[in-house]
C-alpha positions in Angstrom: 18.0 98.8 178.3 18.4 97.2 181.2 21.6 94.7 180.5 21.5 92.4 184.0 17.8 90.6 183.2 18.0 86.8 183.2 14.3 85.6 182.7 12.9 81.7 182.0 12.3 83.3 178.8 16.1 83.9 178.0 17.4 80.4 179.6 14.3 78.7 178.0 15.1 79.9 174.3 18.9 79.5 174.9 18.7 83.1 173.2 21.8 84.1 171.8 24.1 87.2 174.0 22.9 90.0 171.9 19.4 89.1 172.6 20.0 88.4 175.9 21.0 91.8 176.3 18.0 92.8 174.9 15.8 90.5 177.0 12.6 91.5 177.8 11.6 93.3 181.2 8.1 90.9 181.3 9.4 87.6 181.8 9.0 85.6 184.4 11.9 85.7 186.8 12.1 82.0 187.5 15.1 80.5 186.5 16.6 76.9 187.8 13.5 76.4 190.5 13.2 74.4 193.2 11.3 71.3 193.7 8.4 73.5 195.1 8.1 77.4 195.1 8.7 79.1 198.0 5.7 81.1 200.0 5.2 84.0 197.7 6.6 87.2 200.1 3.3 89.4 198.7 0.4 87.9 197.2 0.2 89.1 193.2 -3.8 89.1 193.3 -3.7 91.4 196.8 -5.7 94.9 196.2 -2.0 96.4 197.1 -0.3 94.7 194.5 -3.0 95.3 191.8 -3.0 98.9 192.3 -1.8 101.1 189.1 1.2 102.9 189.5 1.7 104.3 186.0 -0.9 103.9 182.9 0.6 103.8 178.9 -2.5 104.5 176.3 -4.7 103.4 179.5 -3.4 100.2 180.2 -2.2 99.8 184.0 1.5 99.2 185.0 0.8 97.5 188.5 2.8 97.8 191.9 3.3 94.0 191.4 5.0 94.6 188.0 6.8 97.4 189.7 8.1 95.0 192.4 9.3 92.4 189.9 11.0 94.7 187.7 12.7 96.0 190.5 13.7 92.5 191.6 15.3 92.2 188.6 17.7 95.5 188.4 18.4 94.8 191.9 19.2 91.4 192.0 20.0 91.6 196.2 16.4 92.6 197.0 15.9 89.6 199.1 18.8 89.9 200.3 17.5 93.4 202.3 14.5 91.9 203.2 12.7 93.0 200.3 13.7 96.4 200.2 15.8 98.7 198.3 18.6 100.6 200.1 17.4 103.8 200.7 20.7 105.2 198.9 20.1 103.5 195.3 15.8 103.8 196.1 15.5 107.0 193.8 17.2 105.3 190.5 16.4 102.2 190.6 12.3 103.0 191.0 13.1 105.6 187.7 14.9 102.9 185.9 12.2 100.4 186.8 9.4 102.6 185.8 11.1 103.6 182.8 11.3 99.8 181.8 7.9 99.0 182.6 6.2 102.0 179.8 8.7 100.9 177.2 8.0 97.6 177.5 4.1 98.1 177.4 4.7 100.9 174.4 6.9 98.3 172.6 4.0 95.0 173.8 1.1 98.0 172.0 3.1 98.6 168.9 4.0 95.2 168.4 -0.2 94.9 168.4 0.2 97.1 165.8 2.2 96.0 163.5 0.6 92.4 163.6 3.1 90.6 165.4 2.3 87.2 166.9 3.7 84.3 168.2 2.7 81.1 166.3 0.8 79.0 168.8 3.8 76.0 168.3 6.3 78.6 168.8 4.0 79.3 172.4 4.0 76.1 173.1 7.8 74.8 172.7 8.8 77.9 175.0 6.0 77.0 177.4 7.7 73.3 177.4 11.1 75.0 178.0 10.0 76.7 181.0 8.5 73.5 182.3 11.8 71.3 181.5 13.6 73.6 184.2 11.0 72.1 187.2 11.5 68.6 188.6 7.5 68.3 188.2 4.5 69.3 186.0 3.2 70.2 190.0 6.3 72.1 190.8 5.5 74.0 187.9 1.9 75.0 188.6 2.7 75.8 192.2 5.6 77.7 190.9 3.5 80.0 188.6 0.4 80.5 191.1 2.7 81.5 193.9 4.7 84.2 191.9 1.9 85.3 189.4 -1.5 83.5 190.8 -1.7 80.8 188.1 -0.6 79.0 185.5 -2.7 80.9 183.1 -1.3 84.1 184.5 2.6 83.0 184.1 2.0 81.5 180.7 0.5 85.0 179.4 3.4 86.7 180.5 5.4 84.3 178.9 3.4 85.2 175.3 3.7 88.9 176.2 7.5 88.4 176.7 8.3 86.2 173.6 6.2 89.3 171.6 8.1 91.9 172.7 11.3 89.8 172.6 10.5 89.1 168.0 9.6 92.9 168.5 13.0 93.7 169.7 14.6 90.9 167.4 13.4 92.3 164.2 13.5 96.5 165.2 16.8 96.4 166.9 18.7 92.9 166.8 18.6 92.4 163.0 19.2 96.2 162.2 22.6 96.5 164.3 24.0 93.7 162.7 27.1 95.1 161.5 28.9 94.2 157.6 32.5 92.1 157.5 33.3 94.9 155.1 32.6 97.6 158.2 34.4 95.6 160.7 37.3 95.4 158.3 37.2 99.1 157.9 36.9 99.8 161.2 39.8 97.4 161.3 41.9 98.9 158.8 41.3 102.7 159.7 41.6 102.0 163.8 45.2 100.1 163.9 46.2 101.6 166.8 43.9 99.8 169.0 44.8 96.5 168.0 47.8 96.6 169.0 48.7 94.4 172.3 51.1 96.0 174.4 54.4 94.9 176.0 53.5 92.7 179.0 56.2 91.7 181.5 56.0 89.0 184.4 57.5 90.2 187.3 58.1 89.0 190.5 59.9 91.6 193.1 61.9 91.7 196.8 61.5 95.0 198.2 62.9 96.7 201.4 61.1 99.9 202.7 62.5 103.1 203.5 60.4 105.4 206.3 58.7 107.9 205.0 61.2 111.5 206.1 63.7 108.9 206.0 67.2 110.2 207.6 70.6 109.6 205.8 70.9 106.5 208.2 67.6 104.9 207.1 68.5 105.0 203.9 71.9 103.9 204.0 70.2 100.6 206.5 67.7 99.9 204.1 70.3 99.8 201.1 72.9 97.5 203.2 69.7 95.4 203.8 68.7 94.8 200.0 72.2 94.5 198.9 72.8 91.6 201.2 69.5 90.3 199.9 70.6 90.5 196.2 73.2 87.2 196.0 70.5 85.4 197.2 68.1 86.4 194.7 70.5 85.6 192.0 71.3 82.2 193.5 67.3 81.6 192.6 67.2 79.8 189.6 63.5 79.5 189.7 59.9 81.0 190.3 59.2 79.2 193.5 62.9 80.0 194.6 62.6 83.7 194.3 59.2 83.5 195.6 60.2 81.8 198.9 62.8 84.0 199.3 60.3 87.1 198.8 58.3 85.4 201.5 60.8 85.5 203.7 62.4 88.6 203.1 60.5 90.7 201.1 58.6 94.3 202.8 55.6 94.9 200.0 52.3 93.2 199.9 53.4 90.8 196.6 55.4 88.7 199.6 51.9 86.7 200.7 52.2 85.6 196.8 55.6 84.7 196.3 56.5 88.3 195.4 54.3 88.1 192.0 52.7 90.8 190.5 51.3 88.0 187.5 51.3 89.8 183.9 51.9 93.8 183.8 51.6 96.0 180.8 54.1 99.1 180.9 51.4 102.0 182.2 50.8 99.4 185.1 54.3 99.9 186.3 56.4 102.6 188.0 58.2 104.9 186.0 61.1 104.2 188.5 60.9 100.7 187.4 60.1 100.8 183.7 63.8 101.8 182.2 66.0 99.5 184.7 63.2 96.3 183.0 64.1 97.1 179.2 67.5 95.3 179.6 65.9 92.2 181.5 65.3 88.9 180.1 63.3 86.0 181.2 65.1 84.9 183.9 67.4 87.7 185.0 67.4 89.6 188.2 67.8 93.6 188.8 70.2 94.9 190.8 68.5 96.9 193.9 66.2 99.9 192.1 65.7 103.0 194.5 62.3 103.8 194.0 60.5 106.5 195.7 59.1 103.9 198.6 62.3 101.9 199.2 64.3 99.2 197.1 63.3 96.8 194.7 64.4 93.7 193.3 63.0 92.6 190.1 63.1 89.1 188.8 61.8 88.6 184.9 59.6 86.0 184.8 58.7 86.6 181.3 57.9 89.6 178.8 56.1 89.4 175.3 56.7 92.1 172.6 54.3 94.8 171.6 52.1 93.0 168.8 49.4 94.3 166.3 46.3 91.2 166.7 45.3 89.9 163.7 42.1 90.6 162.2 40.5 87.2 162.7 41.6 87.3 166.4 39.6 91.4 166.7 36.6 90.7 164.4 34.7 88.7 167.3 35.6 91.3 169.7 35.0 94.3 166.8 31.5 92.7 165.9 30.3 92.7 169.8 30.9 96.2 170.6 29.6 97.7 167.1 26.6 95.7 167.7 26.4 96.6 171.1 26.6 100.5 171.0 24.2 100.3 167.7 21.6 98.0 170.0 21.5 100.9 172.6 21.4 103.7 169.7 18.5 102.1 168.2 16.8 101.3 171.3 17.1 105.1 172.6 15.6 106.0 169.2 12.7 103.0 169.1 11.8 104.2 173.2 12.0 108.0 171.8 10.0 108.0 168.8 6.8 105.1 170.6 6.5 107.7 173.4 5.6 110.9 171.1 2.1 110.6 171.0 1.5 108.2 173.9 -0.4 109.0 176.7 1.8 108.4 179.8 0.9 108.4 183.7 3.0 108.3 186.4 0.5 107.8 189.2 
């Protein structure tokens, strides 16, 4: 399932993240429009653009609908004039065609199973789409430049919200997950609630050549040391950080010499045992690393702290719902094409 799609259809329900997620690959691609559309960069009623390039149970997938769904998985189309690197060109037609059957064998078997749109429910989504033009004609010009007509972007629109309840009630509704399963998951997974030990740190460093002789060494450690009272004379962040600006050899120096909140596998093993004594506030003496010398000043640490339940379940709830949405939509896409009659023309 394609995760990037943002349709009218999705903006116009105000659908929640789960279904957008799940948002259907037929919607209409306008989204906050100008005052009037743009020229239309192929015409959608052109022989070209009508021609079949893949049939499900008969029904046509058109070059246009190939076009738009490509549009939509690779959002910088324009951008290329209208063209797909030549690179990604391979993937993204598979992907796009891929889209296309299972939203046609999803549209047929939501046929099927009697699913339909109330004609009020039509029409309050219709209204949406029109709320987001300045102008019942910027509307209209809008949906005959990109689909034709009116009529024609207003049936997609129908197609769209069916496949969208389709998707709702075959996949949304049936990875909901339990409180009692995200407790359990909760309860049985402890380990990866557990926030680590974070340190601020802000650092001076003077290099030492790579091959370095004796000398270098020795230059480079006369250089930090008469670095360090100066470092402890700074009382505060913007101190130290001036001072890094001005004195410091690593890359931190164009940002005061901050390296903004770390957790311990983010930092060097050369640093991590001289930081377990720091506190907020203090500075290191000069730590020989394996690039040069490093002073440290501890801007602040938290401890190592198991989150709460209530803080996790949000978090829990997304993912579980998440990787159960793709399971069930693999399995939904599986089982509608045995039996169908698929063409890739």
């Amino acid at each position: 399932m394609n995760n990037i799609r943002k349709t009218l259809l999705i903006l116009a329900l105000g659908a929640s993240p789960l279904a957008a997620q799940m948002a259907v690959s037929h919607a209409p691609t306008a989204a906050a429009a100008p005052a009037a559309a743009p020229a239309p960069a192929v015409n959608p009623d052109s022989p070209e653009m009508k021609k079949p390039v893949a049939r499900v149970n008969g029904v046509a997938i058109t070059a246009f609908d190939l076009m738009e769904q490509t549009q939509r998985i690779f959002p910088s189309y324009q951008m290329h004039g209208g063209k797909v690197p030549e690179k990604y060109q391979a993937e993204i037609h598979q992907k796009a065609i891929d889209q296309l059957i299972a939203d046609e064998l999803i549209y047929q078997n939501a046929k099927v199973k009697g699913i339909t749109i109330s004609p009020e429910e039509t029409q309050k989504t219709i209204r949406s789409a029109k709320k987001r033009f300045p102008t019942l004609k910027a509307y209209q010009d809008f949906a005959k430049a990109a689909y034709g007509s009116t009529a024609e972007f207003e049936r997609r629109i129908r197609r769209a919200r069916i496949i969208q309840e389709y998707e709702h009630r075959e996949i949304e509704l049936k990875a909901k997950v339990t409180d009692q399963k995200l407790q359990d998951i909760y309860s049985k997974n402890g380990k990866m609630f557990v926030r680590p030990e974070t340190y601020h740190l802000q650092t001076i460093s003077v290099n030492i050549p790579e091959h370095a002789s004796a000398e270098q060494k020795a230059l480079a450690k006369k250089q930090v040391d008469a670095i360090l009272p100066q470092a402890r004379a700074a009382k505060t962040f913007n101190d130290f950080g001036l001072l890094a600006e001005r004195s410091s050899e690593d890359e931190y120096r164009v940002n005061m010499g901050d390296h903004k909140w770390l957790t311990k596998d983010r930092i060097p093993e050369s640093l991590q045992k001289p930081l377990l004594s720091l506190k907020a506030g203090d500075i290191s003496d000069p730590i020989e690393t394996e690039v040069g010398y490093i002073i440290v000043r501890m801007d602040g640490r938290t401890p190592e702290k198991k989150m709460d339940y209530t803080e996790v379940k949000p978090y829990i709830r997304q993912q579980m719902e998440q990787m159960q949405s793709k399971q069930l939509w693999q399995a939904l896409t599986e089982r509608l094409k045995k039996g169908a009659r698929i063409e890739i023309l």
